[in-house]
C-alpha positions in Angstrom: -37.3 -48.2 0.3 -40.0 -49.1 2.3 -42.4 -46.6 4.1 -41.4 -47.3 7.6 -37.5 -45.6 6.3 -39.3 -43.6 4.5 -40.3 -42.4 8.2 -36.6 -41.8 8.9 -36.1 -39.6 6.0 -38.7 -37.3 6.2 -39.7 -37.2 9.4 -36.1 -36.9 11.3 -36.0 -33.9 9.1 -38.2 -32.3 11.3 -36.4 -33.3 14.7 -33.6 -32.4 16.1 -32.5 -34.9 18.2 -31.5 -34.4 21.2 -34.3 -31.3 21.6 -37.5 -30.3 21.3 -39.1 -30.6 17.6 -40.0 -27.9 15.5 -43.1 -27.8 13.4 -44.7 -25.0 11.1 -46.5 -22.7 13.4 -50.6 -23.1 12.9 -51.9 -19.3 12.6 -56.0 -19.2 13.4 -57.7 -17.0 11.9 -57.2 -13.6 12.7 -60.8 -12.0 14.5 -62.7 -9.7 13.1 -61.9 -5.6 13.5 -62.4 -4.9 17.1 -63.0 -8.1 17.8 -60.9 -10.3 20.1 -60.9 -14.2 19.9 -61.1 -16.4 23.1 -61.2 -19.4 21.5 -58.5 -21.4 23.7 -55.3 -22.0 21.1 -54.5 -25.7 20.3 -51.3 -27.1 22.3 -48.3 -27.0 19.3 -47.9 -30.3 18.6 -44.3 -31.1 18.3 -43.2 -31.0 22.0 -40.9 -33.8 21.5 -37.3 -34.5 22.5 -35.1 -37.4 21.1 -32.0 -38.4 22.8 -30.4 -41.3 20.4 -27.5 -41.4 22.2 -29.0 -42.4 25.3 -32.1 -44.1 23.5 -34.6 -41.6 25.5 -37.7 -39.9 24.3 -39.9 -37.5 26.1 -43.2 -35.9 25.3 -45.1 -33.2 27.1 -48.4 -33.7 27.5 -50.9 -33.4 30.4 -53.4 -35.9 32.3 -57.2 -36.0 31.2 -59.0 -38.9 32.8 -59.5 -39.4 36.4 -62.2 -41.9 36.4 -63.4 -44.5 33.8 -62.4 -47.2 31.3 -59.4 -47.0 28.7 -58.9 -47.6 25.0 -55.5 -46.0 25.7 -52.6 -44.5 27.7 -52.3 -41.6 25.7 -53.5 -40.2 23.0 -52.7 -36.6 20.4 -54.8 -34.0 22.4 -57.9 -34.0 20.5 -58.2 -37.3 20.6 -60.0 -39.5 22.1 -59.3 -38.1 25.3 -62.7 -39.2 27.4 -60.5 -42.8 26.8 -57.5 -42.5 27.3 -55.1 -41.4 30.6 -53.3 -38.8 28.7 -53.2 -36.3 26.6 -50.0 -35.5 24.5 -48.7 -32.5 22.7 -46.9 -34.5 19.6 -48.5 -36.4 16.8 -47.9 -40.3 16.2 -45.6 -39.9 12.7 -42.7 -37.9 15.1 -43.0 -40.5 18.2 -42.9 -43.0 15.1 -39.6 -41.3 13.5 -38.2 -40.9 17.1 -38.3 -44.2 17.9 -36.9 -45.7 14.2 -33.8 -43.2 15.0 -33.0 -45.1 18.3 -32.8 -48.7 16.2 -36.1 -49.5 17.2 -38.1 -52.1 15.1 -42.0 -51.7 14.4 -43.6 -54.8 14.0 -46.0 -55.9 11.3 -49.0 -54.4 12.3 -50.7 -54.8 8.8 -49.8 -58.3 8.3 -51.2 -58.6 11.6 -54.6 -56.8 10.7 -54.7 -58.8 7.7 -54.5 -62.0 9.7 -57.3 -60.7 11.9 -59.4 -60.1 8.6 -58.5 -63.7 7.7 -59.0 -65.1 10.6 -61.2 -63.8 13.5 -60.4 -64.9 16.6 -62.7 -67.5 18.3 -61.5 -67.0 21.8 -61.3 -63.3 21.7 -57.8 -63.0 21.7 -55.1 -60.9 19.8 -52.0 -62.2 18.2 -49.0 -61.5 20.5 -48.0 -57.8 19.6 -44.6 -57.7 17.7 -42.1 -55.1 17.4 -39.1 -53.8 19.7 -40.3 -53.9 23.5 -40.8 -50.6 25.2 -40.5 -49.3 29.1 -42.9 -45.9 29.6 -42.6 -44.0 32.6 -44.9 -41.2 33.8 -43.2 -37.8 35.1 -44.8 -35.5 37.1 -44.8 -32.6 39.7 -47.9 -32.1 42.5 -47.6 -30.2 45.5 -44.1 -29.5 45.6 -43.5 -33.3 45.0 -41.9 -35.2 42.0 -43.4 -38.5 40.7 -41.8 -40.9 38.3 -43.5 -44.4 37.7 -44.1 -47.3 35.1 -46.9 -46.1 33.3 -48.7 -49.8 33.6 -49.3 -48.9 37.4 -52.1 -45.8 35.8 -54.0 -49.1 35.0 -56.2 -50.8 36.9 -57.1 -54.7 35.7 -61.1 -54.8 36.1 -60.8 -58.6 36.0 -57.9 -58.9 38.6 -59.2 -55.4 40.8 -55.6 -54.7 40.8 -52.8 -52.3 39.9 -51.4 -53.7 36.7 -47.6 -54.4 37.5 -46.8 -56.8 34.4 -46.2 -56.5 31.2 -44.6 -54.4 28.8 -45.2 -51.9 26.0 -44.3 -52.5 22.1 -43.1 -50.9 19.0 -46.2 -51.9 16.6 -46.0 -49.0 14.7 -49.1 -48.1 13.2 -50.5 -48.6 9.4 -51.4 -46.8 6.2 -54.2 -45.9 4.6 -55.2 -45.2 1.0 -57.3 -42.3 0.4 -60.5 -43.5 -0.7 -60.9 -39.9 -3.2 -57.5 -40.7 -4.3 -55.5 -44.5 -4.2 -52.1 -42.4 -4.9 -52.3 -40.0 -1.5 -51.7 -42.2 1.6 -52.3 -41.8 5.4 -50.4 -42.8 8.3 -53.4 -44.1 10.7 -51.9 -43.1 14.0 -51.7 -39.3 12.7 -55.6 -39.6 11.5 -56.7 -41.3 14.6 -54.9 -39.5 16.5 -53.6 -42.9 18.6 -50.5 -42.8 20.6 -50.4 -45.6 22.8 -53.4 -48.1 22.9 -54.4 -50.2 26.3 -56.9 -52.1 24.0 -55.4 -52.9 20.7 -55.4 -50.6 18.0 -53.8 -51.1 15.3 -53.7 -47.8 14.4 -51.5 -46.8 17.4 -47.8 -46.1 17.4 -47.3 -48.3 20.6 -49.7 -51.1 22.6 -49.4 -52.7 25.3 -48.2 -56.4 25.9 -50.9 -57.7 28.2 -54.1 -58.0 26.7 -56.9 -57.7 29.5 -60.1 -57.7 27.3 -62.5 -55.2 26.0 -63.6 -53.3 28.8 -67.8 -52.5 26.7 -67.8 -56.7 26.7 -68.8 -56.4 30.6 -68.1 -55.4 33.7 -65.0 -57.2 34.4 -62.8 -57.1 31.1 -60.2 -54.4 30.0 -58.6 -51.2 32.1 -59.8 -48.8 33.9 -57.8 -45.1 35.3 -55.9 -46.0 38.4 -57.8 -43.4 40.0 -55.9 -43.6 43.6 -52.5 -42.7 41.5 -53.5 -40.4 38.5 -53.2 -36.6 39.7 -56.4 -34.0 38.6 -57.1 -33.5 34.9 -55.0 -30.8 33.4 -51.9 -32.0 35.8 -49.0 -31.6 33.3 -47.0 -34.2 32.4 -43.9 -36.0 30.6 -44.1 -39.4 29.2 -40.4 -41.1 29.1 -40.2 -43.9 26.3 -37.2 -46.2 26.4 -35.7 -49.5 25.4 -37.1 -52.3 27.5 -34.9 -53.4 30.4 -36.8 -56.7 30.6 -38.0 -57.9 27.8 -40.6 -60.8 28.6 -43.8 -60.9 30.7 -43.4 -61.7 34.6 
């Protein structure tokens, strides 16, 4: 059995599909005798629905970038949040499970990184991302209005100084680690790094994006940017909706 099923059966174990995932409650610790904490409480982690029926996942999360460039589209709050569009209440290894439960296929993301190793690219371009093409939609309510688009139009192409319309998103589905105390424990990277969906490619992260714009810190021009005439104020909550692609090649 390799560790991507190995996904399926531990990690489903802890959905159910259909609804919103349950995950052991994290208690803080308790304050001292007369003492009351206000330390804000971490967001619960798990807020996660899977519908295989109708090959649908959602994940709460809210937005916390209005200005600046992007390593990602979203990222496990905590993460790194100063890059990245979004910030959502679920870790990597459930998005992962959800999406091997709706016949989705990850592609080889550490054959890929190997090749990388091997062979660095000259022109400073990535191997075509593999894996089961994805369409991600943004969902979300501001003053008294609903807003549902493709979440490539919360990028803005430094290069072009444009919206990005094309492209799509993909299934690459992360890596493991050994740990380097002990070769028999193993990570799964998008869980450590806390990557959800990467802009720039990381290999860590459970889904990139198709179109590769650049590094943005290789100049002024390269990579993404927040589409800051579309993203609402930080803290505006929202729902990411991850589906099969409905067109499965670049415009």
């Amino acid at each position: 059995m390799n560790r991507h099923h190995l996904f399926v059966v531990v990690l489903l174990t802890t959905l159910v599909l259909g609804c919103t995932a349950e995950e052991e409650p994290t208690t803080p610790p308790a304050p001292a005798p007369g003492e009351e904490s206000d330390a804000p409480k971490p967001p619960p982690l798990d807020r996660i629905k899977v519908d295989v029926q109708n090959k649908r996942i959602e994940i709460e999360g809210r937005f916390c970038l209005k200005e600046g460039i992007l390593d990602y589209l979203a990222v496990t709050s905590g993460g790194q949040e100063y890059e990245s569009v979004i910030a959502l209440n679920c870790k990597g290894s459930l998005l992962h499970a959800g999406l091997l439960a709706m016949s989705a296929v990850a592609g080889p993301t550490e054959e890929v990184l190997e090749y990388l190793r091997k062979n660095p690219p000259k022109d400073g371009k990535l191997p075509e991302r593999t894996g089961t093409p994805l369409d991600v939609t943004l969902e979300w309510k501001l003053g008294g209005e609903s807003f549902s688009v493709p979440a490539s139009r919360a990028l803005f192409n430094r290069a072009d100084r444009q919206v990005q319309n094309a492209g799509h998103w993909v299934f690459t589905g992360s890596y493991f680690a050994k740990d380097l105390d002990d070769e028999t424990k193993e990570f799964y990277m998008a869980d450590v790094d806390k990557a959800i969906i990467a802009v720039l490619y990381m290999g860590s992260a459970v889904i990139n994006f198709s179109h590769d714009a650049g590094n943005p810190y290789d100049g002024e021009n390269p990579g993404y940017e927040v589409n800051k005439h579309l993203v609402p104020p930080q803290g505006t909550p929202v729902t990411i909706v991850i589906t099969p692609a409905k067109k499965q090649t670049e415009d």
